[in-house]
Structure formats: structure tokens, C-alpha cells
C-alpha positions as CSV (number, residue, x, y, z in Angstrom):
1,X,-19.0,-78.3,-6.4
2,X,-21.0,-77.1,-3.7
3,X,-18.3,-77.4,-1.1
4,X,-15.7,-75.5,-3.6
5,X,-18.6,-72.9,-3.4
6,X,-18.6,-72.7,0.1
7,X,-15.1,-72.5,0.8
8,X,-14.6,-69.9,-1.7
9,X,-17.1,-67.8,0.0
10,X,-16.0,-68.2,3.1
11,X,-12.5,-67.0,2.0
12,X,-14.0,-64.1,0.6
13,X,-15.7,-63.1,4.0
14,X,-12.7,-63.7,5.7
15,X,-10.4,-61.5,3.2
16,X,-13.2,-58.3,3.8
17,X,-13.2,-58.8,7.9
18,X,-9.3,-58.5,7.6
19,X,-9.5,-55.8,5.0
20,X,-11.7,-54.1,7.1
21,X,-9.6,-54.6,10.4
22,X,-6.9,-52.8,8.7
23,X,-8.9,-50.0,7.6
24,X,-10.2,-49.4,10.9
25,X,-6.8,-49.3,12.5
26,X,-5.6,-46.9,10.2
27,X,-8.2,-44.7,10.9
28,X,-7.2,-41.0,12.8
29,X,-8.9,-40.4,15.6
30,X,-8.9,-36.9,17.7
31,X,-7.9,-37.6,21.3
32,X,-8.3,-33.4,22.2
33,X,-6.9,-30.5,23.0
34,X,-6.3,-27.7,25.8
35,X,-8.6,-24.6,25.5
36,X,-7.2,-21.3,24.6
37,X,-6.0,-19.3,27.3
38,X,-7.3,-15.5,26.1
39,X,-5.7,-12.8,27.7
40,X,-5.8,-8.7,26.8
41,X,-3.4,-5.9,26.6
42,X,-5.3,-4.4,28.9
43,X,-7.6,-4.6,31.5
44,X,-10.8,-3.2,33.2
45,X,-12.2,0.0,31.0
46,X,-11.5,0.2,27.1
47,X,-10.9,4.1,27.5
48,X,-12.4,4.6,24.3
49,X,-12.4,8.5,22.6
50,X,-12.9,9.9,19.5
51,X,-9.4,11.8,19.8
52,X,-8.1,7.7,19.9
53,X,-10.3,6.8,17.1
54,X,-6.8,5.6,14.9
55,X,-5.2,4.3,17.8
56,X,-5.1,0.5,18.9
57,X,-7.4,0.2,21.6
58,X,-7.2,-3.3,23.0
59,X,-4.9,-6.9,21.6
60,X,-6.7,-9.8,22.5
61,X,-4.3,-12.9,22.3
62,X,-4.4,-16.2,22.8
63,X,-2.8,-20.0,23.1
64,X,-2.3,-22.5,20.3
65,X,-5.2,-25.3,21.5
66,X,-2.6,-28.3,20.2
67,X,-5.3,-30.4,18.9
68,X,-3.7,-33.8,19.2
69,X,-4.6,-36.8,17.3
70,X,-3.7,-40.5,17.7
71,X,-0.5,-39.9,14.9
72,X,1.0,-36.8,17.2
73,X,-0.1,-33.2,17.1
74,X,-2.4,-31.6,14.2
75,X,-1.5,-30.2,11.6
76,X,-4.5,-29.2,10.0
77,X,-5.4,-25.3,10.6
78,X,-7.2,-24.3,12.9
79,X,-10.0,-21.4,12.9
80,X,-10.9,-19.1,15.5
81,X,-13.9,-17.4,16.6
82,X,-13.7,-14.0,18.8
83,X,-16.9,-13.1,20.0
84,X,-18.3,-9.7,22.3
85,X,-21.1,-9.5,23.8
86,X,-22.7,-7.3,27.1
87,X,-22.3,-8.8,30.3
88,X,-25.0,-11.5,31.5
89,X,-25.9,-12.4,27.6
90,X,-23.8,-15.5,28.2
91,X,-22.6,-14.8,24.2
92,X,-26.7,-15.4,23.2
93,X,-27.5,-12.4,22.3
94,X,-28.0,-12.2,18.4
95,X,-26.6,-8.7,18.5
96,X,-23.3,-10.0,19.7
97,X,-20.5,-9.1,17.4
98,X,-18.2,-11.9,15.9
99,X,-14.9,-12.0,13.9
100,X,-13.9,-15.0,12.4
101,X,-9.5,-15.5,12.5
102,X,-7.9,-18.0,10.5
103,X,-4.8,-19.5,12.1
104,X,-3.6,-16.1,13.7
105,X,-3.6,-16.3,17.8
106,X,-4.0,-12.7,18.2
107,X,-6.4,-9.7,17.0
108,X,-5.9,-5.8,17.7
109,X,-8.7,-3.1,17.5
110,X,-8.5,0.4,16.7
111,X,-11.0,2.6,19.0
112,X,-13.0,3.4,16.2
113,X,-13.5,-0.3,15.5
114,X,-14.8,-1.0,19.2
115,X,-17.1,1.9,19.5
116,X,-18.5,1.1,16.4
117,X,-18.7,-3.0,17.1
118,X,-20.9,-1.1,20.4
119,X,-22.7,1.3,18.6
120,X,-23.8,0.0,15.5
121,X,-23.8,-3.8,16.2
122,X,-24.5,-4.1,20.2
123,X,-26.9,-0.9,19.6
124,X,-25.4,0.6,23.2
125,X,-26.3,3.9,24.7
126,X,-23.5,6.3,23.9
127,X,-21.9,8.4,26.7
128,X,-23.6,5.4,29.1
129,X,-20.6,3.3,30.3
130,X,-21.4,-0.5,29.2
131,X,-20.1,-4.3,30.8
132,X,-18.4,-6.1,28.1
133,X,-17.5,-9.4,27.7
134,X,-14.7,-11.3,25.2
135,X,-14.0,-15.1,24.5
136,X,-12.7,-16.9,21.9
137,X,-13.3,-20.7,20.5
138,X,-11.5,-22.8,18.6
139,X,-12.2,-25.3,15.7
140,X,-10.2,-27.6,13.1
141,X,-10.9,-26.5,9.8
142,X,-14.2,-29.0,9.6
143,X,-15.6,-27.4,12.2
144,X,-15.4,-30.2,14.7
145,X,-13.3,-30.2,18.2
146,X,-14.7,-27.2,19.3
147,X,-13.0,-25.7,22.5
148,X,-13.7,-22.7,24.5
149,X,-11.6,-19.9,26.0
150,X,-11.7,-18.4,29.2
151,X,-13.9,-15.5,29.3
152,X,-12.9,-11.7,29.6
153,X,-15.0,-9.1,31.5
154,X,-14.1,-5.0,29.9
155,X,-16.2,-2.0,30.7
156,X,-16.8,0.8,27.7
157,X,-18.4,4.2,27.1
158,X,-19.3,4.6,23.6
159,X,-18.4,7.5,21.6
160,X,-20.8,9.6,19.5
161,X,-19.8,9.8,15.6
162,X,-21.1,11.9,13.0
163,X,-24.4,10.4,12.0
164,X,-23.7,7.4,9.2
165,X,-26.8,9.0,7.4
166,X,-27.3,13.1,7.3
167,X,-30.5,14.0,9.3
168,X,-33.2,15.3,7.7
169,X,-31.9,19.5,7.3
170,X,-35.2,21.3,8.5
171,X,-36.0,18.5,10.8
172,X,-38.8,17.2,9.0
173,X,-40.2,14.0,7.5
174,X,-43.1,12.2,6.3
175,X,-43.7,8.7,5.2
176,X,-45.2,8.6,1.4
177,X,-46.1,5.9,-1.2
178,X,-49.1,3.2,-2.0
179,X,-48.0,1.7,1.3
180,X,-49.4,4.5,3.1
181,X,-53.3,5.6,3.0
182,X,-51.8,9.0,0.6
183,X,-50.5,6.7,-1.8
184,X,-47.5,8.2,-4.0
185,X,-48.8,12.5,-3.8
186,X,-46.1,14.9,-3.1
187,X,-46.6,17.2,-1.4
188,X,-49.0,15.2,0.4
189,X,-52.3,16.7,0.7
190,X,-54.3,17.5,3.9
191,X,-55.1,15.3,6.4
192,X,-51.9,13.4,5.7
193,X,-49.9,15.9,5.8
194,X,-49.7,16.0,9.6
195,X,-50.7,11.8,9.9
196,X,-47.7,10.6,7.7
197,X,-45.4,13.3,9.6
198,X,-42.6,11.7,11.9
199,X,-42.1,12.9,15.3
200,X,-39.0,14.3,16.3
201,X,-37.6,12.4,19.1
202,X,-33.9,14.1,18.6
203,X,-31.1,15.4,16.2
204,X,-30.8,11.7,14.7
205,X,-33.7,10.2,15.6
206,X,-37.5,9.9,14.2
207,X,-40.6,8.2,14.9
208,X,-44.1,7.4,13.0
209,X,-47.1,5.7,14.9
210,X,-49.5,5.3,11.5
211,X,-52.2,3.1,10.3
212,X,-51.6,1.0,6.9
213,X,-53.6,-1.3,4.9
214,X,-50.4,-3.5,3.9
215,X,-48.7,-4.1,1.1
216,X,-47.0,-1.5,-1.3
217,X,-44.2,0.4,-0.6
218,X,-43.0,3.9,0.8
219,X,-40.1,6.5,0.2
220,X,-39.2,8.8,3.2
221,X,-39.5,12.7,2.4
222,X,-37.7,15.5,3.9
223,X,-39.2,18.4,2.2
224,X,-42.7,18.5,0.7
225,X,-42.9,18.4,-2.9
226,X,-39.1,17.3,-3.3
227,X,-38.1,13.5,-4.5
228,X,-34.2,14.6,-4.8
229,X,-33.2,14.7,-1.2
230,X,-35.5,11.7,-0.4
231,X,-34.5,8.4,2.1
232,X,-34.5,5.0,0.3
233,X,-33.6,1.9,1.8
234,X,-30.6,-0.2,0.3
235,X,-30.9,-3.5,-0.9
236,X,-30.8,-6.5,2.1
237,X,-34.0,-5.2,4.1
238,X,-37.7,-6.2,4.5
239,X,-40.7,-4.3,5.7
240,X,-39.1,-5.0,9.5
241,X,-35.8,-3.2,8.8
242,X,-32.5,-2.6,7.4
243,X,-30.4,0.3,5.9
244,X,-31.1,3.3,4.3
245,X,-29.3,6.3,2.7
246,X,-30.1,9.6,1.8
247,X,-30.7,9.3,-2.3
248,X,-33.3,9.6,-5.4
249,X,-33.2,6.1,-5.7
250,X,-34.7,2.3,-5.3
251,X,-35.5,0.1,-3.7
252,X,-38.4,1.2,-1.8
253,X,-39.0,0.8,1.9
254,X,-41.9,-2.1,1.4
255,X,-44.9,-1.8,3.4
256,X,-46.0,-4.6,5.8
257,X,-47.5,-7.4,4.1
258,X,-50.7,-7.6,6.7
259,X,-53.0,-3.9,7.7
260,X,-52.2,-2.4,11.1
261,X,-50.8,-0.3,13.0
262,X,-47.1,0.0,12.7
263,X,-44.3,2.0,14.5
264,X,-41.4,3.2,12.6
265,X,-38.5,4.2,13.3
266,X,-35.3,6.3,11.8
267,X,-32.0,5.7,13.3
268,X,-29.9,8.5,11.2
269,X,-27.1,7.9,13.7
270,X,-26.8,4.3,12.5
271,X,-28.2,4.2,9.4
272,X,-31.0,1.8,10.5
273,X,-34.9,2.0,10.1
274,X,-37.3,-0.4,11.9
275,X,-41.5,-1.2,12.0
276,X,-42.7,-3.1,14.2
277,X,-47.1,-3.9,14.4
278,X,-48.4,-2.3,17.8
């Protein structure tokens, strides 16, 4: 009885080590690929103006990386990943602005969509002229096999745009709410008047040096007294930063959690606020 034990055991062992032989030589495997060649419909400066704003600026394109695998070619999709960034960054700059592609070996641009990938995501000087570069990399719709494209080197000026948020119409702000030492008075009395009172720094820009004891939160006030043409941030942001528009409305900017001094800062021409402790 024993023996008939053995030998059916072993027969079982030897059924799994064959089953699992023909399992393992059915398996795909990914034997690579040839990176995407990127090239551009043009070359050296982006030539970008607001007269051009509608037109197509630049067509990046690129080759099909023919993934092969041990049955032949692919065939599953694959995903592409256009990045640009400023020159020397080496694509590691968290400002760098990315568009994912699915299948598609090509992407235009209008103007208006470069100048505002520089202005509004890369934060460039506008009128200053800028070194660009472009890439692309590949992936199988896992996200494995990853291959990298050639790189591209472009040189842009951006354009100024109307402000995405209107500027304050006097010129005038002040910071108010239980985040500041006023607390929530409007029109803010006396010596806060002129301590919770931005500086202007230009037509689109505004700045506040100011000592707060943390927590609470703050609206941003053009005119003294008045709540209806007042700044409110829009929901995403922290205490750090974010967006805002001009509205009668919540959320609240919130105050940093810890007391200190804190600068902030207005971007109207972006539509962007920041604090940051000193």
C-alpha cells in the first residue's frame, strides 16, 4: 500500500513539473524596441505672437517604437508621453509641462497653447527669450518597456495675455480675516489698515510681508468696506498656494497652520497666489 502511495505521488509531481514546463514556454516575453525618433516642423525659435495666437505654432512627430515580443510585433497600444521643460532641467523640473497621447505619433500646438504651457506652467519671464527643450517616451499600455526619444532644443519669447484674473481697479489690496491679527473688520481699522495693505510691485502683481498667529482664514479686499468685488481662492489650494478669482464667494484663503512671518504673493497675470514663512 505504501509503495502504490509512493508511486502515485510521484506521478503527480511529475504531471505539475510538465504542466508547469508548458506553462513557462508559453509565456510572452518582451524582447524590445527602437526609441522614437522625435522630430519638429520646425526648428530653432518658436516665433511665438499674440497676432499667431490661433495659428499652429510647432508639430512635433515621431516613430512607431515596434515593441517586439517573442510571438512577432505588439499589438497592444502604446501610450506616449511628450514632455517640455527649460534647457539644463534635464526634464526634472516639477514645473515641466506634460501631455499624455494615446496611440497618435504626432501632436500640433497652437501659439496660444505654447505661451501659455511657458507662462502659466514653466512660470517664464515674458518678453525674455527662453531655451526650451522637447522629448517624448514611450510605454505599452501597462506601463512597462519604457523608451526614450531623442531630445529637441527650441528657443521662445513669451507673450503677455490679458491677466487671467482682473487686477485690483484702484490698485489696492489688503489681506483680512481671523487669519490675520484684524480678524474679519471691514473696513479694517487703524493700524491695520496700512499693516494688512499689499505692496504694489506692478499692474498684475502684489505683495504682503505680515506677521500671523496661524490658523484661520483670510479674504483679499480691494476696496475698504466692500465684500462684493473681493478675491477668494478656488477649491484645490492650501495655505502655500493655488488659484483664485475675483468673487463674493468661498473658500477662504486658509492661514498657515504655525505663527510667523509670511510673504504673500498675488500673481493676477496667472491667476496664482503664494506664502511662503520668511
Amino acid at each position: 500500500m505504501k509503495i502504490i502511495s509512493k508511486l502515485l505521488l510521484l506521478s503527480f509531481l511529475l504531471s505539475a513539473a510538465f504542466s508547469s514546463c508548458e506553462k513557462d514556454e508559453n509565456k510572452i516575453y518582451l524582447e524590445g524596441g527602437t526609441p522614437p525618433v522625435l522630430s519638429a516642423s520646425v526648428s530653432g525659435d518658436l516665433n511665438l505672437s499674440y497676432a499667431n495666437a490661433d495659428k499652429v505654432a510647432l508639430v512635433l512627430t515621431w516613430t512607431n517604437p515596434n515593441y517586439q515580443l517573442t510571438t512577432g510585433i505588439s499589438s497592444q497600444d502604446v501610450s506616449y508621453l511628450v514632455e517640455i521643460d527649460t534647457a539644463g532641467a534635464s526634464f526634472t523640473n516639477p514645473k515641466r509641462k506634460t501631455i499624455a497621447i494615446s496611440k497618435d505619433l504626432s501632436q500640433s500646438f497652437l501659439t496660444s497653447q505654447l505661451n501659455d504651457y511657458l507662462l502659466n506652467q514653466l512660470e517664464l519671464q515674458v518678453g525674455v527669450q527662453h531655451s526650451l527643450e522637447m522629448k517624448v517616451t514611450s510605454n505599452l499600455t501597462n506601463g512597462s518597456a519604457t523608451l526614450e526619444s531623442n531630445i529637441l532644443a527650441f528657443t521662445a519669447t513669451p507673450y503677455a495675455i490679458p491677466p487671467k484674473v482682473v487686477p485690483p481697479t484702484d490698485g489696492t489690496l489688503w489681506m483680512v480675516g481671523d487669519a490675520a491679527p484684524s480678524g474679519w473688520s471691514n473696513p479694517l481699522p487703524a493700524p491695520y489698515d496700512a499693516s494688512q495693505q499689499f505692496t504694489k510691485l506692478s499692474e498684475t502683481s502684489y505683495e504682503l510681508v505680515v506677521s500671523l498667529p496661524g490658523g484661520g482664514g483670510y479674504k483679499l479686499i480691494q476696496t475698504q468696506g466692500v465684500w462684493g468685488t473681493q478675491y477668494h481662492m478656488l477649491a484645490g489650494g492650501t495655505w502655500e498656494g493655488g488659484d483664485f478669482e475675483q468673487k463674493d464667494s468661498d473658500p477662504q484663503f486658509p492661514g498657515p497652520p504655525s505663527p510667523g512671518t509670511y510673504k504673500i504673493t498675488v500673481d493676477f497675470q496667472r491667476g496664482k497666489f503664494t506664502a511662503v514663512k520668511q
